[in-house]
C-alpha positions as CSV (number, residue, x, y, z in Angstrom):
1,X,64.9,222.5,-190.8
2,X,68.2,222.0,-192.4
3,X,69.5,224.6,-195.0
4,X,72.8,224.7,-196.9
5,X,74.4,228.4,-196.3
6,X,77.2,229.1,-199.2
7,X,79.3,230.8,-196.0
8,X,78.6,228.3,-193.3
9,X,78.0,225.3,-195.0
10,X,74.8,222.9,-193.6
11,X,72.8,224.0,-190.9
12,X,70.4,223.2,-188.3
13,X,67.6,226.2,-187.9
14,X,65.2,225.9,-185.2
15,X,61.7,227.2,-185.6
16,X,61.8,229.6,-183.1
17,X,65.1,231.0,-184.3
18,X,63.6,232.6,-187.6
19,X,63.4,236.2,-188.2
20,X,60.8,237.2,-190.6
21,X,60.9,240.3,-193.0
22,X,56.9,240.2,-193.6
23,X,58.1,242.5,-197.2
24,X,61.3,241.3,-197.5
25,X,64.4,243.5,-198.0
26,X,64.7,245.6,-200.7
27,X,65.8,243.9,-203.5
28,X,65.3,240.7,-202.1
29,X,61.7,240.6,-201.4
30,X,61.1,236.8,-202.3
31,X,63.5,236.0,-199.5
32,X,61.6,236.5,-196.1
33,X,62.5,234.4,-193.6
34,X,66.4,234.6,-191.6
35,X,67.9,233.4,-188.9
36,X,70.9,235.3,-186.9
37,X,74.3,233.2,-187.0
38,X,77.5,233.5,-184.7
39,X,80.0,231.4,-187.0
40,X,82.4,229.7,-185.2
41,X,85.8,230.6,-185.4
42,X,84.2,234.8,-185.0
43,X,86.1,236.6,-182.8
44,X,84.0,239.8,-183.5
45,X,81.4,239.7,-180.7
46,X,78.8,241.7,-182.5
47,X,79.5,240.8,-186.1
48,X,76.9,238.0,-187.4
49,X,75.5,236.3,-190.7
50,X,71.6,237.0,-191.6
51,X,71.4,233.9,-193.4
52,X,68.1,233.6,-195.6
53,X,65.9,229.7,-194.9
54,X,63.8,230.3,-197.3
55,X,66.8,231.1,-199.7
56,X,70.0,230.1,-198.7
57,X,71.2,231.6,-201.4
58,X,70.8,235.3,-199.9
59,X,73.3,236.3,-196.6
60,X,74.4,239.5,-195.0
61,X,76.7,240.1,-192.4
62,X,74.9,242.6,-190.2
63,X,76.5,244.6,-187.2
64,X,75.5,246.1,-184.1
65,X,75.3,250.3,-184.7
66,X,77.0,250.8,-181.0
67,X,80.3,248.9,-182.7
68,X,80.8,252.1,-185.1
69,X,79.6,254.5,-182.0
70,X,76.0,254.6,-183.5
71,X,73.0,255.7,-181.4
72,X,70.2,255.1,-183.6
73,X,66.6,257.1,-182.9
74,X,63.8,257.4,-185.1
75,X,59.8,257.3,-185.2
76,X,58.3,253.9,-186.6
77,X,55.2,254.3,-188.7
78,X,51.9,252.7,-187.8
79,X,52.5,250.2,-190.7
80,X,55.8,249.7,-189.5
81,X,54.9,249.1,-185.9
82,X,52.1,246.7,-187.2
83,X,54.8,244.6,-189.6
84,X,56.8,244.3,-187.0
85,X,53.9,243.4,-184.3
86,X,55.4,245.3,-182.0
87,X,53.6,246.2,-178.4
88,X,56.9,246.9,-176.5
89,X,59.6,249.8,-177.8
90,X,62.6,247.7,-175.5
91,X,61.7,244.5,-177.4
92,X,63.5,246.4,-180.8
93,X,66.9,245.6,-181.8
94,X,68.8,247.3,-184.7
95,X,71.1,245.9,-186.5
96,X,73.0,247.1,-190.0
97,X,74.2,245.7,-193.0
98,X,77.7,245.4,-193.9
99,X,79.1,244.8,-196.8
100,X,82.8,244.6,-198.3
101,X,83.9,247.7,-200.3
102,X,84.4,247.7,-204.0
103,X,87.3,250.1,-204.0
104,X,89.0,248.9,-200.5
105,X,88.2,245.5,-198.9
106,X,90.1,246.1,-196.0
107,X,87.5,249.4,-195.5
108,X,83.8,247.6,-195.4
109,X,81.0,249.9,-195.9
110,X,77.9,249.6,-193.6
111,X,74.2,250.6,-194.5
112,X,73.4,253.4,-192.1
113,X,70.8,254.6,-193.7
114,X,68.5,251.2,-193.8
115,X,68.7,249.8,-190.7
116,X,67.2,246.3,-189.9
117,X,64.6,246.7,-187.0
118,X,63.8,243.7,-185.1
119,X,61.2,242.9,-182.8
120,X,62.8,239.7,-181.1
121,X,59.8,238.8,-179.0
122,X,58.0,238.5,-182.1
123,X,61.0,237.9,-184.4
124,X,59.0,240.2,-186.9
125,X,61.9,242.4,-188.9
126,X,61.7,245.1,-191.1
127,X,64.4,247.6,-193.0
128,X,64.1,250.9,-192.0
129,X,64.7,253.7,-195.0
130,X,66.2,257.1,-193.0
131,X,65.3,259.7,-195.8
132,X,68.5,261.9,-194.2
133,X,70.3,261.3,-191.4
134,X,70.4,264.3,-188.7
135,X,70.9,264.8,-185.3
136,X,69.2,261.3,-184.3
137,X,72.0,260.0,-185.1
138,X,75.1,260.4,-183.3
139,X,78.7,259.2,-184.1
140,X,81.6,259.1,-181.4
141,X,85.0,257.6,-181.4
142,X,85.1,253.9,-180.2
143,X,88.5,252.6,-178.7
């Protein structure tokens, strides 16, 4: 399927490369299915584009929480675990939304407190609401 993304321009998405959000993201519900870009040119290994198929209009950049010395652990619901149709905890990946700051744009801000879930055997995703954020969560310095 071929999609025009307003950051990368026209692409090629495979099938099996789409990530759906069975609810959507908050805010964005209409806009459920994504697939994970590396845009060329990137020299940031773990930085990537969610880009919406089903509406191009709608992109994120999304990180990796262990590039900002995040170590992310929290108990999925039984709805959760059944959006995400997950049978294995090691097929998860988390990944979190960045987005450029209003005040500084050389200081992005990143969503900690909604992380993306993915089950990538299933390629099921959901966004994960942390009421408060306490010692699951653990921040160190990263060189």
């Amino acid at each position: 399927m071929k999609i025009t993304s307003p950051v990368i321009g026209e692409i090629e998405v495979s099938p099996d490369r789409i990530i759906e959000f069975p609810n959507g993201l908050p805010g964005f519900e209409t806009a459920r299915q994504f697939t994970l870009l590396h845009p060329e040119g990137n020299d940031a290994p773990n930085i990537f584009v969610l880009q919406g198929v089903d509406n191009p209009e709608v992109t994120f950049t999304v990180t990796t929480p262990d590039i900002l010395g995040l170590n992310y652990e929290f108990t999925l619901t039984d709805d959760e675990i059944a959006a995400l149709q997950l049978g294995n905890p090691d097929d998860v990946s988390v990944l979190l939304i960045v987005r450029n700051n209003d005040t500084d744009a050389a200081a992005p801000q990143v969503n900690v407190m909604g992380p993306l879930v993915v089950n990538i055997d299933s390629r099921r995703a959901i966004q994960k609401i942390i009421g408060r954020v306490d010692t699951s969560v653990t921040l160190r310095a990263v060189a």
